[in-house]
Backbone and ligand atoms as CSV (ligand in chain L), in Angstrom:
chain,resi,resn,atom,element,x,y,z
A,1,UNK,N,N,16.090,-1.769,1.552
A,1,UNK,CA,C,16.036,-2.963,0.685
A,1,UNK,C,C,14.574,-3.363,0.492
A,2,UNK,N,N,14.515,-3.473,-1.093
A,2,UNK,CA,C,12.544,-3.655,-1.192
A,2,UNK,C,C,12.258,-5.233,-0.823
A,3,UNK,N,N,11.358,-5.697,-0.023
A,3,UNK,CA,C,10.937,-7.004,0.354
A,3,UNK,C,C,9.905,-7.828,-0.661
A,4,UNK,N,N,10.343,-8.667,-0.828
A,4,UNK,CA,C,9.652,-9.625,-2.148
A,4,UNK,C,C,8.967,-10.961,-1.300
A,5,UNK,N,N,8.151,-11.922,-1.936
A,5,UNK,CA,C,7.946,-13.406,-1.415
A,5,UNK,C,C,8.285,-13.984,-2.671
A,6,UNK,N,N,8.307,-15.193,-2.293
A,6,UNK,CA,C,8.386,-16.441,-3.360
A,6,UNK,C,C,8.085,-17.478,-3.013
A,7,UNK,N,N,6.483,-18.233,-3.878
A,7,UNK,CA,C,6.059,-19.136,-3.141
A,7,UNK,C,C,6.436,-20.670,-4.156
A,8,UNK,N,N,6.630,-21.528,-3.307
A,8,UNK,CA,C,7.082,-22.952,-4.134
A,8,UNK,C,C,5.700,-23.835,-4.122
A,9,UNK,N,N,4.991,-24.006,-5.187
A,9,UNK,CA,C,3.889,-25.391,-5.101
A,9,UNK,C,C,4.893,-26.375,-5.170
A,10,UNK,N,N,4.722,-27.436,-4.956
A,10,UNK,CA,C,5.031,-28.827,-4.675
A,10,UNK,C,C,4.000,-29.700,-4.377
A,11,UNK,N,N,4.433,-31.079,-5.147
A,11,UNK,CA,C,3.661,-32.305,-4.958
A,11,UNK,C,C,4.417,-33.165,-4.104
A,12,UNK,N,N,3.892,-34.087,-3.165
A,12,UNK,CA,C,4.240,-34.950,-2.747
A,12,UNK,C,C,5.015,-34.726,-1.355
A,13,UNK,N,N,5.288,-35.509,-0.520
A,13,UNK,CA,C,6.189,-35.270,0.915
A,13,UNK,C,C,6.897,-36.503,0.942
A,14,UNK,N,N,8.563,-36.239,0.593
A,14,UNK,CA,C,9.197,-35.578,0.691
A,14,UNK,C,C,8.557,-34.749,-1.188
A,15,UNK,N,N,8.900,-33.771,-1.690
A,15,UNK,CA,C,8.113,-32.664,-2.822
A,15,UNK,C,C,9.150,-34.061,-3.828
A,16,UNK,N,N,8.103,-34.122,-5.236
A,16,UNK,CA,C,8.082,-34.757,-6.096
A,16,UNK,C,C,8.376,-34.167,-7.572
A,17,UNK,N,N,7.450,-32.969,-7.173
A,17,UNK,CA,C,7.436,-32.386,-8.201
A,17,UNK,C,C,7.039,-31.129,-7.449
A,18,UNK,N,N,7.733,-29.852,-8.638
A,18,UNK,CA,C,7.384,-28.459,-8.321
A,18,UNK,C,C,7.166,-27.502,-9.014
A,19,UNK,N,N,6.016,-26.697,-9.043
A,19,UNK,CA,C,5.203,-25.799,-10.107
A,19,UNK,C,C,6.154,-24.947,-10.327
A,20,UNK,N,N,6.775,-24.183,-11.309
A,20,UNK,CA,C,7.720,-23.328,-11.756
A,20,UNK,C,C,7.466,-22.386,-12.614
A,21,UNK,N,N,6.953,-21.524,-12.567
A,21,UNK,CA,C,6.511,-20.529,-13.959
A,21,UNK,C,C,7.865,-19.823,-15.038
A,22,UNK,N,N,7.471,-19.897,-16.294
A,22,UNK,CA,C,8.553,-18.787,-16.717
A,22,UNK,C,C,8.071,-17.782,-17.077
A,23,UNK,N,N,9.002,-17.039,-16.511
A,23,UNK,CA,C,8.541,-15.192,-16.157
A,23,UNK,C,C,8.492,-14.645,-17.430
A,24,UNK,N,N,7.335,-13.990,-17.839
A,24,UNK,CA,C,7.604,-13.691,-19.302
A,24,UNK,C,C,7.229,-12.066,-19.538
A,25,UNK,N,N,7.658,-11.390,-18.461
A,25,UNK,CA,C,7.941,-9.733,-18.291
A,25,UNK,C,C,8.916,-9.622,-16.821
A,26,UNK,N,N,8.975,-8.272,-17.131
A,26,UNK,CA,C,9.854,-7.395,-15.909
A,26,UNK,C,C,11.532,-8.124,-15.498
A,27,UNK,N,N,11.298,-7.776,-14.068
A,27,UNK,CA,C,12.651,-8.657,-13.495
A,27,UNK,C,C,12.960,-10.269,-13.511
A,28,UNK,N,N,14.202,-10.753,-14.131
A,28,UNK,CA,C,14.104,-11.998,-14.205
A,28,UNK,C,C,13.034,-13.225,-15.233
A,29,UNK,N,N,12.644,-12.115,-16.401
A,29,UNK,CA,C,12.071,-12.302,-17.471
A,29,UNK,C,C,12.930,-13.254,-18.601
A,30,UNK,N,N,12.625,-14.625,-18.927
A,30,UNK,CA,C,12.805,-15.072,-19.167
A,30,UNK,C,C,13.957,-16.422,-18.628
A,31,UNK,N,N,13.296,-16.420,-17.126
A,31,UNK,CA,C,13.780,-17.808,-16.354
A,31,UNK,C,C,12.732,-18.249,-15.597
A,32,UNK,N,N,12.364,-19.273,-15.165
A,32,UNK,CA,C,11.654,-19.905,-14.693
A,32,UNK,C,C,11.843,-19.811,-13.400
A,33,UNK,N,N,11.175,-19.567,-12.766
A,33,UNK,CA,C,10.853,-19.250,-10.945
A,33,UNK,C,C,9.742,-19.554,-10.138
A,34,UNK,N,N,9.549,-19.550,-8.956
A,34,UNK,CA,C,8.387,-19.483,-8.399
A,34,UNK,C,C,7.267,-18.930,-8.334
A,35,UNK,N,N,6.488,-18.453,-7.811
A,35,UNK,CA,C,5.607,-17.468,-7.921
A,35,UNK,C,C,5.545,-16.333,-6.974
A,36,UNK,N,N,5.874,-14.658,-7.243
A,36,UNK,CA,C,5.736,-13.787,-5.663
A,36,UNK,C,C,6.280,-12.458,-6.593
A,37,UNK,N,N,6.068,-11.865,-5.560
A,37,UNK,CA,C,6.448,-10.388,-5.793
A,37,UNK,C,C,6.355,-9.333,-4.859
A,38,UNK,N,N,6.741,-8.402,-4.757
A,38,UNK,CA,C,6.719,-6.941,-3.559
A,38,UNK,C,C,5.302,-7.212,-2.809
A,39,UNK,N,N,5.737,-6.637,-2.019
A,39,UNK,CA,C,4.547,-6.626,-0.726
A,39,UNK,C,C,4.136,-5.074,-1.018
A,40,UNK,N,N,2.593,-5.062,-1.278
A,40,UNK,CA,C,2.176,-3.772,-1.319
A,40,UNK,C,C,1.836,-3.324,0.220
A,41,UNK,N,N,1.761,-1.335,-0.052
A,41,UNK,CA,C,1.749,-0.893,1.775
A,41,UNK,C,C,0.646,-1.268,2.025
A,42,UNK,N,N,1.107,-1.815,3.806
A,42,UNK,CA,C,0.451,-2.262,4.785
A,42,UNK,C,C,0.294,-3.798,4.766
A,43,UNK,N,N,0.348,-4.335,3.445
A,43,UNK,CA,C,0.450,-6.091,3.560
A,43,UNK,C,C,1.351,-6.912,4.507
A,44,UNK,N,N,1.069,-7.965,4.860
A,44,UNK,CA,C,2.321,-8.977,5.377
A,44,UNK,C,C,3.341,-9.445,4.565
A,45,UNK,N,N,4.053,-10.362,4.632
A,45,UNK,CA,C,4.556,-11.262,3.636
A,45,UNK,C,C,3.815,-12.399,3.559
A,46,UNK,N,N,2.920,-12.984,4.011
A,46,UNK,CA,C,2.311,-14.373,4.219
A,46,UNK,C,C,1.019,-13.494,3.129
A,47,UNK,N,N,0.819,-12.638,3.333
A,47,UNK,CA,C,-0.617,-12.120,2.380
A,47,UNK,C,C,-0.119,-11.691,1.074
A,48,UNK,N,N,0.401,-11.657,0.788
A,48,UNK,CA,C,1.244,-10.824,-0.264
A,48,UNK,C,C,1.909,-12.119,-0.810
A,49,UNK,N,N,2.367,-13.656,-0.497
A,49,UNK,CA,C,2.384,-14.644,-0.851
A,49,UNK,C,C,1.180,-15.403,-1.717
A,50,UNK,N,N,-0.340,-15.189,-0.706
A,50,UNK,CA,C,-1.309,-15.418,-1.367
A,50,UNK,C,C,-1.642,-14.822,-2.804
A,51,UNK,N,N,-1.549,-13.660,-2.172
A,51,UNK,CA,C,-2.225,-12.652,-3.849
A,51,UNK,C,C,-1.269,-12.806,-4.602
A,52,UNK,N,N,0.013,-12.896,-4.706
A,52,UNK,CA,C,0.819,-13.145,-5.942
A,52,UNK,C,C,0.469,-14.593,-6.755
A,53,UNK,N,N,0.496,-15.790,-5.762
A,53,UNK,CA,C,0.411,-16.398,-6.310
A,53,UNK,C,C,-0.692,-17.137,-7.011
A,54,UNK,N,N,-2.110,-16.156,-6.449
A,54,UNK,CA,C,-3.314,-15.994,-7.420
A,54,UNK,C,C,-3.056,-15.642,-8.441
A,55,UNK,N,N,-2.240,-14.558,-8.206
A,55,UNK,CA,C,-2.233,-13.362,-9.928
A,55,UNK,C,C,-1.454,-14.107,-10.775
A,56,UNK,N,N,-0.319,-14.582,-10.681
A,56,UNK,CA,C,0.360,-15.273,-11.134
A,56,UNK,C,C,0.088,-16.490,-11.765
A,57,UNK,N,N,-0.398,-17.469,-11.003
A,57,UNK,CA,C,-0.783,-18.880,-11.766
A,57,UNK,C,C,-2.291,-19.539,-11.462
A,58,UNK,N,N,-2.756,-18.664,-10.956
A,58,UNK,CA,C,-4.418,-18.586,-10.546
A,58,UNK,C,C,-4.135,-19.919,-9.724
A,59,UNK,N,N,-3.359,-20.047,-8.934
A,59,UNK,CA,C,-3.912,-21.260,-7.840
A,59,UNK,C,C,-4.121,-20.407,-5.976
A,60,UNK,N,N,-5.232,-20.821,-5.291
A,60,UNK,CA,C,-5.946,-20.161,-4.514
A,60,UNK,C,C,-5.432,-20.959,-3.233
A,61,UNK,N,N,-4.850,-20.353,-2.416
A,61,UNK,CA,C,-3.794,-21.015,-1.371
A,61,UNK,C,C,-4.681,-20.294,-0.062
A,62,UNK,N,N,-4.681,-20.341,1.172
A,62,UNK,CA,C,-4.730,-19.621,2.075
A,62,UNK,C,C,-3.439,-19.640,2.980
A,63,UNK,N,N,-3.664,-18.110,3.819
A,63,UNK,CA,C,-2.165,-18.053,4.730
A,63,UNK,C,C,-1.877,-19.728,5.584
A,64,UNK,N,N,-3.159,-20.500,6.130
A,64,UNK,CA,C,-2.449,-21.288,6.453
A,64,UNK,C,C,-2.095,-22.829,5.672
A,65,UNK,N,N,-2.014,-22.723,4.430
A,65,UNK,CA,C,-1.432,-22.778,3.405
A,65,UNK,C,C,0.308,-22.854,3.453
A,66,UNK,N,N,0.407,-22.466,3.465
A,66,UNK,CA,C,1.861,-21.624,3.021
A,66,UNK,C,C,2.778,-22.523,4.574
A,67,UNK,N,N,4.172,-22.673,3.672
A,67,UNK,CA,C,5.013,-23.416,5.162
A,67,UNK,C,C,6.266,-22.233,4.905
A,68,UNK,N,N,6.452,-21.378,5.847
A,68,UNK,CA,C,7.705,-20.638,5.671
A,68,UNK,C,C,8.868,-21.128,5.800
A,69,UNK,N,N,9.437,-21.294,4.659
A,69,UNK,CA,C,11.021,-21.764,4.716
A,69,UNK,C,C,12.301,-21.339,5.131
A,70,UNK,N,N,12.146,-19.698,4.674
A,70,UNK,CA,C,13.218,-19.138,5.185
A,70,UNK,C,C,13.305,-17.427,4.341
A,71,UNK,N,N,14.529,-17.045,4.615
A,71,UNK,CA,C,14.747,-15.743,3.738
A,71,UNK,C,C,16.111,-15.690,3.370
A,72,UNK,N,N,15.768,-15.143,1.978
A,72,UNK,CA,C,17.241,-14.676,1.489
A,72,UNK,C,C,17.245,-13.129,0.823
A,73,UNK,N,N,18.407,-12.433,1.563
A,73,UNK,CA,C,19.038,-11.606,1.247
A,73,UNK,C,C,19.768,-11.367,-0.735
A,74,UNK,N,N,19.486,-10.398,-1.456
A,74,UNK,CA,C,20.189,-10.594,-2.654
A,74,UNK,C,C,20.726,-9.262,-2.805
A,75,UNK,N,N,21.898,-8.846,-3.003
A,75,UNK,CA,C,22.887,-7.931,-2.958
A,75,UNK,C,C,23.478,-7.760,-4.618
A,76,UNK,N,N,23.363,-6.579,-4.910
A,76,UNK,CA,C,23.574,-6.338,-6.451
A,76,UNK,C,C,24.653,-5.237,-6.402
A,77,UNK,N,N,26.186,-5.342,-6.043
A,77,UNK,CA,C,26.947,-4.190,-6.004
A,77,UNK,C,C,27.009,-3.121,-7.257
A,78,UNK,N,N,26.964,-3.927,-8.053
A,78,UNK,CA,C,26.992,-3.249,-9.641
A,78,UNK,C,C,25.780,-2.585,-9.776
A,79,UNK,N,N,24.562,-3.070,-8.947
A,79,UNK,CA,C,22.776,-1.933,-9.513
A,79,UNK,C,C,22.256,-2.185,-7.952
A,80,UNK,N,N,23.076,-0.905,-6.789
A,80,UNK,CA,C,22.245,-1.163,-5.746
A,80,UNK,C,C,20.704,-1.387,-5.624
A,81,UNK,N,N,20.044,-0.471,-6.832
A,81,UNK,CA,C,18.601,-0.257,-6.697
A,81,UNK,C,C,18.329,-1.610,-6.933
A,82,UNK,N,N,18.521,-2.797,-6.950
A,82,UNK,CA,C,18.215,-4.283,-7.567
A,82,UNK,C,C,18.395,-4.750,-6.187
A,83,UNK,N,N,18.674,-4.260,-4.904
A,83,UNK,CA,C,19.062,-4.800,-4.086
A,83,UNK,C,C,17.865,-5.597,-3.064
A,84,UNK,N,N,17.303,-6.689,-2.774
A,84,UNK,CA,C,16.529,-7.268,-2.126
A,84,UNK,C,C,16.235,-8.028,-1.269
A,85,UNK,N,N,15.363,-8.511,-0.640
A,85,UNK,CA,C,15.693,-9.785,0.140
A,85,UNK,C,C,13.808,-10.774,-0.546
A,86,UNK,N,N,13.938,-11.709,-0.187
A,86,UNK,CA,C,12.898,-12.667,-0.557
A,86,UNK,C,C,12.458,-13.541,0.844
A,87,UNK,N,N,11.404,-13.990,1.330
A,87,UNK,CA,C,10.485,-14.624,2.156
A,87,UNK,C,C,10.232,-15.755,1.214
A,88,UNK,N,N,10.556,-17.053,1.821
A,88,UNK,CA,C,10.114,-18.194,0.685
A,88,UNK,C,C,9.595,-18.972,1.426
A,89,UNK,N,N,8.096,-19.637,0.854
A,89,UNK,CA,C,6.842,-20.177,0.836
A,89,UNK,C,C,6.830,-21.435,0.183
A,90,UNK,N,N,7.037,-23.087,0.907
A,90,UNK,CA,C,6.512,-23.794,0.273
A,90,UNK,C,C,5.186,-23.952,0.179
A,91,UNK,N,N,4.392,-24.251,-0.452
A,91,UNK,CA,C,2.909,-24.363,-0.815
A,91,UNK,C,C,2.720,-26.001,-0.751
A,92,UNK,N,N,2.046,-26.823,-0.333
A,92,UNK,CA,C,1.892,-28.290,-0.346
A,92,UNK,C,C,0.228,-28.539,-0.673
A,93,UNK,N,N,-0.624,-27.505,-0.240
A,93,UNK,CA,C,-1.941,-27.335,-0.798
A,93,UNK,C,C,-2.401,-26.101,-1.292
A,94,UNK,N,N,-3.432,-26.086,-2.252
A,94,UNK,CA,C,-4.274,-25.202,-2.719
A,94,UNK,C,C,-5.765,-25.845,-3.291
A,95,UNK,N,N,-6.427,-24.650,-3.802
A,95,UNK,CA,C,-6.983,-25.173,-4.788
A,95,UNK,C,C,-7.261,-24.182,-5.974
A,96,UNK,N,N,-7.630,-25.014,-7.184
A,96,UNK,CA,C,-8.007,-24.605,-8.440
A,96,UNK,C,C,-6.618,-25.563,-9.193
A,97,UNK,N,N,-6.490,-25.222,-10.725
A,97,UNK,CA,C,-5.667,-25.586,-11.761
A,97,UNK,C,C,-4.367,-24.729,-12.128
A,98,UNK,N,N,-3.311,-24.597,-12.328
A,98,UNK,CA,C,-2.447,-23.970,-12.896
A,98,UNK,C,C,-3.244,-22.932,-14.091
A,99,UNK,N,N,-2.611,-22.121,-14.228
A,99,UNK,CA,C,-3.201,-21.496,-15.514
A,99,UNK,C,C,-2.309,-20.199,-15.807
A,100,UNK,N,N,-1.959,-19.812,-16.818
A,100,UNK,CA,C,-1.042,-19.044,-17.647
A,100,UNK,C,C,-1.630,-17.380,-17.110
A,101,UNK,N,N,-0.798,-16.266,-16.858
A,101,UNK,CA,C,-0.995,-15.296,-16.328
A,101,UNK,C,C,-0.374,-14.397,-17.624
A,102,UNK,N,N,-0.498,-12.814,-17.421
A,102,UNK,CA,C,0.400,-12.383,-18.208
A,102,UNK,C,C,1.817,-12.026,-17.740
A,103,UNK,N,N,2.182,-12.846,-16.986
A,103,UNK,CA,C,3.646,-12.719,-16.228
A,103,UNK,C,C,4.030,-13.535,-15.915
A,104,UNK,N,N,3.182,-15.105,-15.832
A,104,UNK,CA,C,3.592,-16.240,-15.742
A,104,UNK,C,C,3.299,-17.706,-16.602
A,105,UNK,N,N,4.074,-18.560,-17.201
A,105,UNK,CA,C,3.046,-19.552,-17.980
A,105,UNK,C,C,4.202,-20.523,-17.096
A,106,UNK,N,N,2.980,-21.285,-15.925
A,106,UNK,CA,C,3.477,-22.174,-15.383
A,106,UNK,C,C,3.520,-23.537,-16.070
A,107,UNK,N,N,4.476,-24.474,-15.263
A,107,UNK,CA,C,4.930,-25.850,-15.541
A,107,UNK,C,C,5.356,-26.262,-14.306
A,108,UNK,N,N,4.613,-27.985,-14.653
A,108,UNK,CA,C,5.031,-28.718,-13.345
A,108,UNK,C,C,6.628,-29.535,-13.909
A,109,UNK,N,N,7.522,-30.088,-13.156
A,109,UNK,CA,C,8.713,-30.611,-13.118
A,109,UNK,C,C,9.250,-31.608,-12.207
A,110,UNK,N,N,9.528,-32.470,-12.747
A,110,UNK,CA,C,9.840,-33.493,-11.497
A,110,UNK,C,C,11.125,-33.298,-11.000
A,111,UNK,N,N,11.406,-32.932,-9.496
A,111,UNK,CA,C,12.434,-32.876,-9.185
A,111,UNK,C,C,13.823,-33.170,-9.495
A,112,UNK,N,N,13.604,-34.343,-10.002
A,112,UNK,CA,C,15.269,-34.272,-11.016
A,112,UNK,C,C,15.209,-33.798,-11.903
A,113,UNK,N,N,14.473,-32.888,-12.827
A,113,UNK,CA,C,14.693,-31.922,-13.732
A,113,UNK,C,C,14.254,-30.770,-14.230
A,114,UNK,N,N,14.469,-30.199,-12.598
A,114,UNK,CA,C,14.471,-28.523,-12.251
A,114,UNK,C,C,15.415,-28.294,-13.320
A,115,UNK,N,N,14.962,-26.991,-14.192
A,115,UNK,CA,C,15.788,-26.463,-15.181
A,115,UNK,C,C,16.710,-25.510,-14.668
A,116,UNK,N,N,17.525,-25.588,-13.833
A,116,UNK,CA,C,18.450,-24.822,-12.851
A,116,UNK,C,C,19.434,-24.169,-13.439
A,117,UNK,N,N,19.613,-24.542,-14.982
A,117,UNK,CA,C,20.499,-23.638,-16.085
A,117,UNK,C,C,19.530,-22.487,-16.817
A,118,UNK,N,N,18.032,-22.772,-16.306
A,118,UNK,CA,C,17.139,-21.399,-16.986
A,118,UNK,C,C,16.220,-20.868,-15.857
A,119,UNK,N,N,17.023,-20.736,-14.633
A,119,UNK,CA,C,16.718,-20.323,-13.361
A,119,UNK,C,C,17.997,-19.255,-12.941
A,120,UNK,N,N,17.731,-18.311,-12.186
A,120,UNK,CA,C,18.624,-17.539,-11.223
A,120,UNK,C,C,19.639,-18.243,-10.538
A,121,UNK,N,N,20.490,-17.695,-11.050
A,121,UNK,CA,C,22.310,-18.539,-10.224
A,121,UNK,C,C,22.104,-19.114,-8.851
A,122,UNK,N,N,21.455,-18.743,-8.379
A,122,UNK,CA,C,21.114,-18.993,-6.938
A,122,UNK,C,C,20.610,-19.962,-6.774
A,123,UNK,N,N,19.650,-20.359,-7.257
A,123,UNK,CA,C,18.656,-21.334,-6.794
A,123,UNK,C,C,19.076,-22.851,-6.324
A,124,UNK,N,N,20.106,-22.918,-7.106
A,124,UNK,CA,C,20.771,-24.406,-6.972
A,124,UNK,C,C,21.449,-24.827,-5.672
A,125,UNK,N,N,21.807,-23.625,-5.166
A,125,UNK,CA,C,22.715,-23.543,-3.700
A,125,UNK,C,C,21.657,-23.283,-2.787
A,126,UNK,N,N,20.321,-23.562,-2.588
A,126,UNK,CA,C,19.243,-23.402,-1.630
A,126,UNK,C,C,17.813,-24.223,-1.625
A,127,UNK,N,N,17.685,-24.273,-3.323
A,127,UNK,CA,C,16.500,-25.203,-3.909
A,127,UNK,C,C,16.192,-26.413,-3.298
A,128,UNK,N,N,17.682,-27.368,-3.427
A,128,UNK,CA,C,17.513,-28.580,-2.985
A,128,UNK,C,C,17.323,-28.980,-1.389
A,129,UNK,N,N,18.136,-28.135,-0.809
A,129,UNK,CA,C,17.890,-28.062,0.810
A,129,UNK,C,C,16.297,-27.764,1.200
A,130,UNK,N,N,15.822,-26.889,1.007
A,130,UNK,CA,C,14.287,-26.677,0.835
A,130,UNK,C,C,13.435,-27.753,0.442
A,131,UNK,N,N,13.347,-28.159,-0.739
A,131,UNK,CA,C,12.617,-28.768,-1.201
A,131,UNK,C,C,12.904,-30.395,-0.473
A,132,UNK,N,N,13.517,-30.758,0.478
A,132,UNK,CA,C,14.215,-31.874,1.524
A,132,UNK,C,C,13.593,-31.362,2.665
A,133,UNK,N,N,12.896,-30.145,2.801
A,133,UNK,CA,C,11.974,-29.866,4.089
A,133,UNK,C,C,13.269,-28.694,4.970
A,134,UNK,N,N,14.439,-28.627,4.592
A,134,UNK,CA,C,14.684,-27.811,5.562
A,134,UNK,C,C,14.499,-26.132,5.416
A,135,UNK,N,N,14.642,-25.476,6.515
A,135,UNK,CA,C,14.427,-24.162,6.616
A,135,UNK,C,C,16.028,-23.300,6.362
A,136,UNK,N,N,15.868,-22.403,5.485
A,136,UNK,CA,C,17.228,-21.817,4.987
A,136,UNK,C,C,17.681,-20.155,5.606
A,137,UNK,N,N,18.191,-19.759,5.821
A,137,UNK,CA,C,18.516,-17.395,5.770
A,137,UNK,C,C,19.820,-17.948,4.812
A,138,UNK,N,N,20.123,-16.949,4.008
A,138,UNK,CA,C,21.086,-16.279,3.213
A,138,UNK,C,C,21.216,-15.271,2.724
A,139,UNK,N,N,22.296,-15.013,1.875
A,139,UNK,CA,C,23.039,-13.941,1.426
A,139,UNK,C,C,23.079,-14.075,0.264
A,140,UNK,N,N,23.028,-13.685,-0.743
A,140,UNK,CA,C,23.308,-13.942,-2.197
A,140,UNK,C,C,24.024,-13.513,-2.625
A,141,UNK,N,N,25.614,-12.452,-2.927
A,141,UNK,CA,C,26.104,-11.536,-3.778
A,141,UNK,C,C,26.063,-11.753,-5.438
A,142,UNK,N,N,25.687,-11.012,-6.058
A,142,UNK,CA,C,25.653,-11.087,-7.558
A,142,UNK,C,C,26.997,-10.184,-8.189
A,143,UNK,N,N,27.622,-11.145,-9.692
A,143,UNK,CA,C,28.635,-10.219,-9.510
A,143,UNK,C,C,28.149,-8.909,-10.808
A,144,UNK,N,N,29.304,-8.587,-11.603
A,144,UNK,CA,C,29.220,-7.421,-12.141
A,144,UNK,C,C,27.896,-7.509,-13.244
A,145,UNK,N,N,27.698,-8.806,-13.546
A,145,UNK,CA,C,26.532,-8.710,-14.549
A,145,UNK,C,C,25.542,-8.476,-14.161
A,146,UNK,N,N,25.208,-8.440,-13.017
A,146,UNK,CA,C,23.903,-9.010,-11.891
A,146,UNK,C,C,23.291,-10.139,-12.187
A,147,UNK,N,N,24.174,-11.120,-12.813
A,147,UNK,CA,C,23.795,-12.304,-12.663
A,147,UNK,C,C,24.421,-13.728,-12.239
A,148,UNK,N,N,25.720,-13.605,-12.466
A,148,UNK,CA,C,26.244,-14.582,-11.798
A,148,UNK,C,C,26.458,-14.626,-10.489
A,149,UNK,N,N,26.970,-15.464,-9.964
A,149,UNK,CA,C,26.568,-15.078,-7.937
A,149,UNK,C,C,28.192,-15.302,-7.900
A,150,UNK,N,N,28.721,-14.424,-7.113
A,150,UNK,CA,C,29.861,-13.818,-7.010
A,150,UNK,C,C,30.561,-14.579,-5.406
A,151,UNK,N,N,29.608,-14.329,-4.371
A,151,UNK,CA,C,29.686,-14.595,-3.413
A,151,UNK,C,C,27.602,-15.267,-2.619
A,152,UNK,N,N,27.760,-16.831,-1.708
A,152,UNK,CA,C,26.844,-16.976,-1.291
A,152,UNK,C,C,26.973,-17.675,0.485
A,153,UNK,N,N,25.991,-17.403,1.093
A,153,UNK,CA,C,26.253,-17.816,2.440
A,153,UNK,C,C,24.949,-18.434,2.751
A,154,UNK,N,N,24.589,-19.679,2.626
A,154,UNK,CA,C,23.556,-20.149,2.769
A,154,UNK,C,C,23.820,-20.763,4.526
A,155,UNK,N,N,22.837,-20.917,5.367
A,155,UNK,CA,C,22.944,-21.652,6.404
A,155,UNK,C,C,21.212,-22.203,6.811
A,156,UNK,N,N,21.374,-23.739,7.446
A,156,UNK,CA,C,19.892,-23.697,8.385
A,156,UNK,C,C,19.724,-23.232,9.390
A,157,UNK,N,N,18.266,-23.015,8.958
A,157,UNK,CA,C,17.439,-22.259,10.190
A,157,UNK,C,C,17.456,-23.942,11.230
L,1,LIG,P1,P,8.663,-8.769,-9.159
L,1,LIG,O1,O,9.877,-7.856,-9.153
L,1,LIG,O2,O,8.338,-9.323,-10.505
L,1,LIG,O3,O,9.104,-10.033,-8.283
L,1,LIG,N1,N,13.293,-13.193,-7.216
L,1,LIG,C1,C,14.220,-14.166,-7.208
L,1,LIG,N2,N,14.064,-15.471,-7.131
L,1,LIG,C2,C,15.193,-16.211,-7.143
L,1,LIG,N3,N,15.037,-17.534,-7.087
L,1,LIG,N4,N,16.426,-15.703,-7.224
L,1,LIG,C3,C,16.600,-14.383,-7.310
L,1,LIG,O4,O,17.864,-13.948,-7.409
L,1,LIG,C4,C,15.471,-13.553,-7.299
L,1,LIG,N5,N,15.247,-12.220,-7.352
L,1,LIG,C5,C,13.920,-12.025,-7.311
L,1,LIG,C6,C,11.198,-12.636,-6.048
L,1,LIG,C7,C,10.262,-10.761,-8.571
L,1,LIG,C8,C,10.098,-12.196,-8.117
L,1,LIG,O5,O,11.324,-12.866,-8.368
L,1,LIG,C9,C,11.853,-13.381,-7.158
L,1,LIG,C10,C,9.829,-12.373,-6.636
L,1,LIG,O6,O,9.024,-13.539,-6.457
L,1,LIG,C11,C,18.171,-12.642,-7.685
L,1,LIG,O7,O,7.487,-8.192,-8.442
């Protein structure tokens, strides 16, 4: 199973607001998500958090930066090769400005209006627990489209 990150900016404690890019190539192209991607060989996941989310929305985080939230498992019966798991990263500091990538044109959002109908089926059953400070592991099943979620097992860490 290939290993991914996904890092969350957020304003405020308890988070107020949260940076969201919409993906505008590859997997999950054309929904709005966090910022992350595969861990190249020999990286961590905490380093591989950083550099994505440079490349991505040019904001400059360091590892101790980053608050690990949790991991989720995503299971694609219909396209095993889609099969993954994710490392997720709230972010509460950085520095520099948001800024448009060629894979990401971020936006900030105030927590009550996460666009969760132009986001991954998932997000809604884990987002809010997170972004409330707690730590999550799950399961995701996707069903035959690879997009609706078929089956999910969220629990706290
Ligand atoms: P690249 O393949 O572009 O990285 N990702 C998901 N995020 C959510 N919220 N739900 C999913 O459900 C996801 N599947 C993948 C992980 C893809 C990026 O998208 C995230 C990576 O940050 C299926 O390198």
């Amino acid at each position: 199973m290939r290993s991914t990150t996904l890092c969350l900016p957020v304003q405020g404690r308890p988070a107020e607001r949260i940076l969201l890019g919409l993906k505008k190539t590859g997997f999950g192209c054309g929904k709005y998500n966090g910022f992350g991607g595969k861990f190249e060989e020999g990286e961590t996941a905490a380093a591989a958090a950083v550099r994505e989310l440079k490349e991505e929305c040019g904001l400059a985080a360091c590892e101790a930066d980053l608050e690990y939230v949790g991991e989720l498992q995503f299971v694609f019966p219909a396209s095993p090769e889609l099969d993954h798991d994710v490392q997720l990263y709230v972010v509460p500091t950085w520095q520099g400005e948001p800024q448009e990538s060629p894979e990401m044109k971020p936006e900030w959002f105030a927590i009550a209006d996460i666009p969760y109908k132009q986001m991954w089926a998932d997000d809604i059953y884990w987002l809010p627990a997170v972004l409330k400070g707690k730590k999550i592991s799950g399961r995701v099943i996707f069903g035959e489209n690879n997009e609706d979620v078929e089956d999910i097992t969220i629990r706290s860490l």
